[in-house]
C-alpha positions in Angstrom: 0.0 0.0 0.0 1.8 2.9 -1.2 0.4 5.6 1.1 1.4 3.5 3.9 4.5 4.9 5.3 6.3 3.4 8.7 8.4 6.5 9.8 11.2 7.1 11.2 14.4 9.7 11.0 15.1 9.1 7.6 11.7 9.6 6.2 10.6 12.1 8.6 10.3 15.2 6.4 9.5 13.9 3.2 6.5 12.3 4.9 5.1 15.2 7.3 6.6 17.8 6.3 7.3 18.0 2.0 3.6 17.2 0.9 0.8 19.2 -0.7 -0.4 21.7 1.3 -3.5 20.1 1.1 -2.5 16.1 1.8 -4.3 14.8 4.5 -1.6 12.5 6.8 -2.8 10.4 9.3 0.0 9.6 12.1 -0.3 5.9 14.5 1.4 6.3 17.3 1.5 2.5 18.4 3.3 -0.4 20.2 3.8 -3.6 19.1 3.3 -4.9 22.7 -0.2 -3.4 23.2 -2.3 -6.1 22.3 -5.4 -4.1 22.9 -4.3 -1.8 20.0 -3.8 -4.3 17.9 -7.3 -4.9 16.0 -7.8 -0.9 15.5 -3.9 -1.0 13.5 -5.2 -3.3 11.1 -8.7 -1.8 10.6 -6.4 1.3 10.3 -4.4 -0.2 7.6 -7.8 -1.4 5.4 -9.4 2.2 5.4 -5.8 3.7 4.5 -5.9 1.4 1.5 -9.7 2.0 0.6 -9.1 6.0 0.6 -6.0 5.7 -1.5 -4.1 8.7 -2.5 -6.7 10.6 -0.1 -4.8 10.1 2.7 -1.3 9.7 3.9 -1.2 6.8 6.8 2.0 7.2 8.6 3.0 4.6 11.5 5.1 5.7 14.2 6.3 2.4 16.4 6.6 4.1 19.4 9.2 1.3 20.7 11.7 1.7 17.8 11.1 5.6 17.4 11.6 7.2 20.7 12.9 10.2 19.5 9.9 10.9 16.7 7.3 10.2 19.8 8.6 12.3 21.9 8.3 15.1 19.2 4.8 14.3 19.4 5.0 14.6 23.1 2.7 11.4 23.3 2.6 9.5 26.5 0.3 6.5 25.3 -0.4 4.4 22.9 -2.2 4.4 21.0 -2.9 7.7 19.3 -3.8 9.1 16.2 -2.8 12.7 15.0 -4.0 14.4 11.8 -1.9 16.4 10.1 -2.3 19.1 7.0 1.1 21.5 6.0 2.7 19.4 8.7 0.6 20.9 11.6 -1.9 19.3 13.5 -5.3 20.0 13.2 -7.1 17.1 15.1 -6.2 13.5 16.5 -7.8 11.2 18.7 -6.3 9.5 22.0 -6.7 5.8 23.0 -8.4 2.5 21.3 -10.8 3.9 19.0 -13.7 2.4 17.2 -13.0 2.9 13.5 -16.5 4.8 12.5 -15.3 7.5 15.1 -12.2 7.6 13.1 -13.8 7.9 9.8 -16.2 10.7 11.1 -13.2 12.6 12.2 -11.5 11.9 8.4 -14.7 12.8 6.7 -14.4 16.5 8.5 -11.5 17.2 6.2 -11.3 14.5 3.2 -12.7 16.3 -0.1 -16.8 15.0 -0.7 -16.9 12.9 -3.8 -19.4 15.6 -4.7 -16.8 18.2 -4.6 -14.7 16.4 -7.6 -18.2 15.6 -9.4 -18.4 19.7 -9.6 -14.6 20.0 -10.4 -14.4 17.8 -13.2 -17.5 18.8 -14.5 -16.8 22.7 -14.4 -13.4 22.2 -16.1 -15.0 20.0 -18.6 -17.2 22.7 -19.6 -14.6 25.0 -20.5 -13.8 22.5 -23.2 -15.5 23.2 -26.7 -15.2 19.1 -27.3 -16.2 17.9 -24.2 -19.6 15.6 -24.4 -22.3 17.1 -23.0 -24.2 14.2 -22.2 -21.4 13.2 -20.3 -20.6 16.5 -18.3 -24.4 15.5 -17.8 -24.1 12.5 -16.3 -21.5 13.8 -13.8 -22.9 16.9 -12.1 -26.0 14.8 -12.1 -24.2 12.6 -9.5 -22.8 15.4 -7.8 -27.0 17.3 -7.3 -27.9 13.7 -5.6 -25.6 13.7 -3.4 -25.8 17.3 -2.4 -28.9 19.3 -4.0 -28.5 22.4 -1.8 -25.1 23.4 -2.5 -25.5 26.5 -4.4 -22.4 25.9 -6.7 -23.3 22.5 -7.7 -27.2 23.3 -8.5 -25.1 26.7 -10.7 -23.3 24.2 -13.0 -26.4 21.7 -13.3 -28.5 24.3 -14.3 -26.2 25.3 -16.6 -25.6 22.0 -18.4 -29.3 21.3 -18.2 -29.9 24.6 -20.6 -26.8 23.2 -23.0 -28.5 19.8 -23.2 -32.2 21.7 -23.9 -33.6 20.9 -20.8 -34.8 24.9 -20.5 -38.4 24.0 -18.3 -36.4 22.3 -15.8 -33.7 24.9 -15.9 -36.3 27.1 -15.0 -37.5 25.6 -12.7 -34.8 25.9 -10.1 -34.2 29.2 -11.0 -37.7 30.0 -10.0 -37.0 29.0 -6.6 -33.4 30.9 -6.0 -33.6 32.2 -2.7 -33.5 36.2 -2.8 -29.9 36.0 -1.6 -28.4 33.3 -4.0 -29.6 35.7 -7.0 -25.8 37.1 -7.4 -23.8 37.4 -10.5 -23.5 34.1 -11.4 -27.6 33.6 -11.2 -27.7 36.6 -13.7 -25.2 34.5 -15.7 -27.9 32.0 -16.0 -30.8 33.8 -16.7 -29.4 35.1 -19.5 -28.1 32.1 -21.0 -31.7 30.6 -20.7 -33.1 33.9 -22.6 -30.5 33.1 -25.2 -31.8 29.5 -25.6 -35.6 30.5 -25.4 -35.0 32.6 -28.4 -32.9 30.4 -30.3 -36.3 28.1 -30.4 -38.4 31.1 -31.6 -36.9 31.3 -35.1 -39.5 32.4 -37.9 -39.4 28.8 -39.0 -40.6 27.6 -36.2 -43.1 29.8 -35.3 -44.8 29.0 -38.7 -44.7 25.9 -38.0 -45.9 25.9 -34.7 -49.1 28.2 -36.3 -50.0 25.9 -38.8 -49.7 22.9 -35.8 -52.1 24.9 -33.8 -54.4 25.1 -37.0 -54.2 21.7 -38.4 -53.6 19.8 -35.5 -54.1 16.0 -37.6 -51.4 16.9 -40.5 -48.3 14.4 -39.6 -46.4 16.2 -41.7 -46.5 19.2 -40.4 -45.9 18.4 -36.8 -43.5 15.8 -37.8 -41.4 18.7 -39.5 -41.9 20.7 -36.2 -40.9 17.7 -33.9 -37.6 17.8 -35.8 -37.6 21.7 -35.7 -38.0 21.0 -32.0 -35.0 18.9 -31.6 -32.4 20.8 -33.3 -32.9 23.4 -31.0 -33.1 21.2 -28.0 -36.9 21.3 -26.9 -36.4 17.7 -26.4 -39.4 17.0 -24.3 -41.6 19.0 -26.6 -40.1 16.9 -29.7 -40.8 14.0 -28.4 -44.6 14.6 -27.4 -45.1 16.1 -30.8 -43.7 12.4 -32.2 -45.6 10.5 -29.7 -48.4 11.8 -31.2 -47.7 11.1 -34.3 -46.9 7.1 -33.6 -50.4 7.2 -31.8 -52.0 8.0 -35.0 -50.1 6.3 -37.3 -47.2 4.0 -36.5 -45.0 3.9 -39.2 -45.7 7.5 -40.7 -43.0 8.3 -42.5 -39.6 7.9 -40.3 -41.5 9.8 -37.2 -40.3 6.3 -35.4 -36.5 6.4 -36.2 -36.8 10.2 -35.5 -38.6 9.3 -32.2 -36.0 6.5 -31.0 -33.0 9.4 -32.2 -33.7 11.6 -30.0 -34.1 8.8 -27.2 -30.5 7.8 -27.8 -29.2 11.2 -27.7 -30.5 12.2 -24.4 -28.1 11.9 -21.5 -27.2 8.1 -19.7 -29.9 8.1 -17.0 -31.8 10.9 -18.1 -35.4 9.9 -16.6 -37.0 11.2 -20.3 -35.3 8.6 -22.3 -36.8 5.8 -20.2 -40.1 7.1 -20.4 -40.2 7.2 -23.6 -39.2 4.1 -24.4 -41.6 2.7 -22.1 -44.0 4.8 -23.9 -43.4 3.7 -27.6 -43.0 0.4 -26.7 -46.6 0.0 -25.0 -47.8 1.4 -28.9 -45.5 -1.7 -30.2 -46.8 -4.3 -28.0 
């Protein structure tokens, strides 16, 4: 396990004191003779190895290092000190269970959701990134934490590049009076810009002549496709759906239909719907 370290003189430094100022190190101040301690060293050693590059787990034997635990100025065994920029910044004294351990860890240890919103955010500075994929990441990160403010900022965000502009709206409709700062603005205007890109003259035709001949396939087939190139997703789909109701195999409404389906986001809670929905008109 390489963030396993067993310290002594020689590795002293380059394991407390020349890290990242933000790696996490976790010193074990132990004895080989104290049986008692025993069990909690080796549930030490199986978190250390499940956390990975998270954490640092350094093991002091207390026996063989008296000089290194006296710099500690520990008087039993064992104890645990947690250490950032090579200072202290909590510990814990005695046998320990190991979820008391973990909850102490979990103060300081980066949330999963907090590299969810990091890679997602950096992925959306780049023009080639997939956007179903940036999707299916800050996704993750709004279920595991839907009220931090920065996380539901970059789902909204994604939601209005993927089309999804009523649920965008949605939780902008409910931004708390405070929240509405610069980077709510930022939003707002985005899903303006989006809003108007599906009102061009083209479509509003079409959308007239819809309204007036609700029965012509072709007509809200062409609009349904209208629809989707300017991501109203859910309205292209309905549009479709309606069409397969009438008539099944009008035209290629169906591959049009199952398109759009496949272009929709892993997990997206449309795409399954709709599949459930064309394939109770199939069977």
């Amino acid at each position: 396990m390489s963030n396993v370290v067993e310290l002594t003189l020689e590795n002293f430094q380059s394991t407390l004191i020349e890290q990242s100022p933000e790696q996490l190190v976790l010193v074990e101040l132990y004895s080989p003779r104290d049986e008692a301690g025993r069990a909690m060293s080796q549930q030490l050693l199986v978190m250390a190895s499940e956390l990975g590059s998270a954490l640092v787990f350094a093991r002091v034997n207390c026996d063989e290092q008296p000089q290194i635990t006296s710099q500690f100025g520990v008087s039993s065994v064992p104890t645990l000190i947690l250490l950032r920029a090579g200072q202290p910044i909590d510990g814990l004294t005695g046998v320990t269970p190991i979820v008391q351990v973990q909850d102490m860890l979990a103060k300081y240890l980066p949330k999963k959701e907090d590299e969810l919103l990091l890679k997602a955010s950096a992925m959306l500075l780049d023009d080639d990134a997939d956007i179903n994929t940036i999707y299916t990441i800050i996704k993750e990160a709004i279920t595991l934490d839907a009220q931090r403010l920065d996380i539901k900022t970059c789902y909204i965000e994604v939601l209005i590049k993927i089309g999804q502009l009523d649920g965008a709206q949605q939780l902008l409709d409910v931004y708390l009076l405070e929240d509405k700062n610069a980077n709510y603005q930022r939003l707002v205007s985005l899903l303006e810009l989006a809003q108007q890109a599906g009102q061009s003259p083209e479509i509003t035709a079409l959308e007239q002549q819809h309204e007036s001949e609700p029965n012509n396939k072709e007509v809200s087939l062409q609009l349904a496709i209208c629809y989707s190139q300017v991501n109203k997703t859910p309205q292209a789909l309905d549009i479709l759906f309606g069409v397969l109701q009438s008539e099944l195999d009008f035209s290629d409404a169906k591959k049009r239909y199952l398109d759009i389906i496949a272009a929709l986001p892993s997990g997206d809670p449309l795409a399954s719907s709709s599949r459930r929905k064309l394939f109770s008109l199939l069977h």
